[in-house]
C-alpha positions as CSV (number, residue, x, y, z in Angstrom):
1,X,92.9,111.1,75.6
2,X,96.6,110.7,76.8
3,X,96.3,114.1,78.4
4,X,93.0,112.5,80.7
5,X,94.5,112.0,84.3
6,X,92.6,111.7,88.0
7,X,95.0,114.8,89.0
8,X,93.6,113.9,92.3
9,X,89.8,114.3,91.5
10,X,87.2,112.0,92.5
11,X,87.8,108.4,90.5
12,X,84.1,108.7,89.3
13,X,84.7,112.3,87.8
14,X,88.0,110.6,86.1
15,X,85.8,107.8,84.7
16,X,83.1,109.5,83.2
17,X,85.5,111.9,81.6
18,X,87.5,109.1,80.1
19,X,84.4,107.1,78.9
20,X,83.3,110.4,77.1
21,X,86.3,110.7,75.3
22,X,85.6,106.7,74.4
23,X,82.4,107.4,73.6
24,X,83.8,110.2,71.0
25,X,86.6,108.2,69.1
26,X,84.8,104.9,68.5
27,X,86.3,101.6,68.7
28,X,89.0,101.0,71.4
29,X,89.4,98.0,72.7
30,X,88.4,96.8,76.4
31,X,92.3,96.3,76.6
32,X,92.7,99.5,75.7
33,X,90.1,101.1,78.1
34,X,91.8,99.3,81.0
35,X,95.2,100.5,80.6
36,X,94.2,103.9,80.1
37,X,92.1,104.4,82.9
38,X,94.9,102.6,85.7
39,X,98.0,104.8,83.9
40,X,95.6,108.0,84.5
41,X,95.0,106.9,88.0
42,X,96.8,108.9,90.7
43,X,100.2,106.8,92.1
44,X,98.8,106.1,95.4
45,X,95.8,104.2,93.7
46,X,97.8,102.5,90.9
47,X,100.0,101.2,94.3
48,X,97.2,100.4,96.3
49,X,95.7,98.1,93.3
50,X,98.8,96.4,92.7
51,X,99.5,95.9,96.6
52,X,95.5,94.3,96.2
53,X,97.0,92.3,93.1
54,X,94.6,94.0,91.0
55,X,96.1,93.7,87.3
56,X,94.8,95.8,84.1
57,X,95.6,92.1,82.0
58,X,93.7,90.2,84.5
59,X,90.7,92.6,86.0
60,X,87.9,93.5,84.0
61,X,87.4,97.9,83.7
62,X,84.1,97.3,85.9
63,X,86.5,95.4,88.7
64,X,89.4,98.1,88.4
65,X,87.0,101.1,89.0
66,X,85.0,99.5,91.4
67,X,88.4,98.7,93.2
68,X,89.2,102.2,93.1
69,X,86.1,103.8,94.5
70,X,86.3,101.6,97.4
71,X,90.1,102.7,97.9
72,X,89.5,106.3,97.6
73,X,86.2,105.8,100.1
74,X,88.5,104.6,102.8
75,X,91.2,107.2,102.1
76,X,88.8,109.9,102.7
77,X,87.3,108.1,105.3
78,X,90.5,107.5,107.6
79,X,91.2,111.1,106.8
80,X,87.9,112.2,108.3
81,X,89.0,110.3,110.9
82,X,92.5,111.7,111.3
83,X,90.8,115.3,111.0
84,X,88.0,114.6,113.7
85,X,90.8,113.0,116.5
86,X,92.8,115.8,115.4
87,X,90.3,118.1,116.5
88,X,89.0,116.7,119.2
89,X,92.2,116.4,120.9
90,X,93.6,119.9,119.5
91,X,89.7,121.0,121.0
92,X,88.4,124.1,123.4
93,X,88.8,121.2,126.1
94,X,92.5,121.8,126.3
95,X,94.1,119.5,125.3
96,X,94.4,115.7,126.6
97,X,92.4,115.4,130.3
98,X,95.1,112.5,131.3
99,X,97.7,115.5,131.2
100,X,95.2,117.8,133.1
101,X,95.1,115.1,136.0
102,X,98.6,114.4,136.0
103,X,99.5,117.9,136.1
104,X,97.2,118.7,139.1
105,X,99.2,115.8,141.0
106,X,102.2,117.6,140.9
């Protein structure tokens, strides 16, 4: 169980592997359950939940992980995002048209 990380996998793949592992040993406490699954999480998560003041003592496992699904949603999300503008810009079109004009000016 102290060897069960995210290692950057999706938070639901974490989670289901942790609550198997639960599931197997018996009797751990909700206590328990919530500080193992927040020091597993990956750094920029556990950041993200404190900067939300999300606490493992305060927040109920169902609150933490739902928390952290929404998190990881907008980090791929604004990534798609990045990737797409990236692209777009980057594109066959060459390049940024504002330079085109501006360079036909000249």
């Amino acid at each position: 169980l102290r060897r069960c990380y995210q290692n950057g996998r999706d938070v639901r793949d974490y989670f289901y592997e942790l609550n198997r592992y639960w599931c197997a040993l018996g009797e751990i406490t909700p206590r328990e359950q919530r500080i193992r699954f927040w020091e597993g999480l990956d750094g920029w998560l556990e950041r993200a939940l404190i900067e939300d003041d999300y606490d493992p003592d305060v927040n109920s496992l169902e609150e933490l992980y739902a928390r952290t699904q929404t998190l990881q949603r907008a980090c791929v999300n604004t990534e798609a995002k990045r990737l797409r503008e990236t692209k777009h810009r980057g594109g066959g079109s060459g390049g940024d048209p504002n330079k085109k004009n501006s360079n036909n000016d000249n």
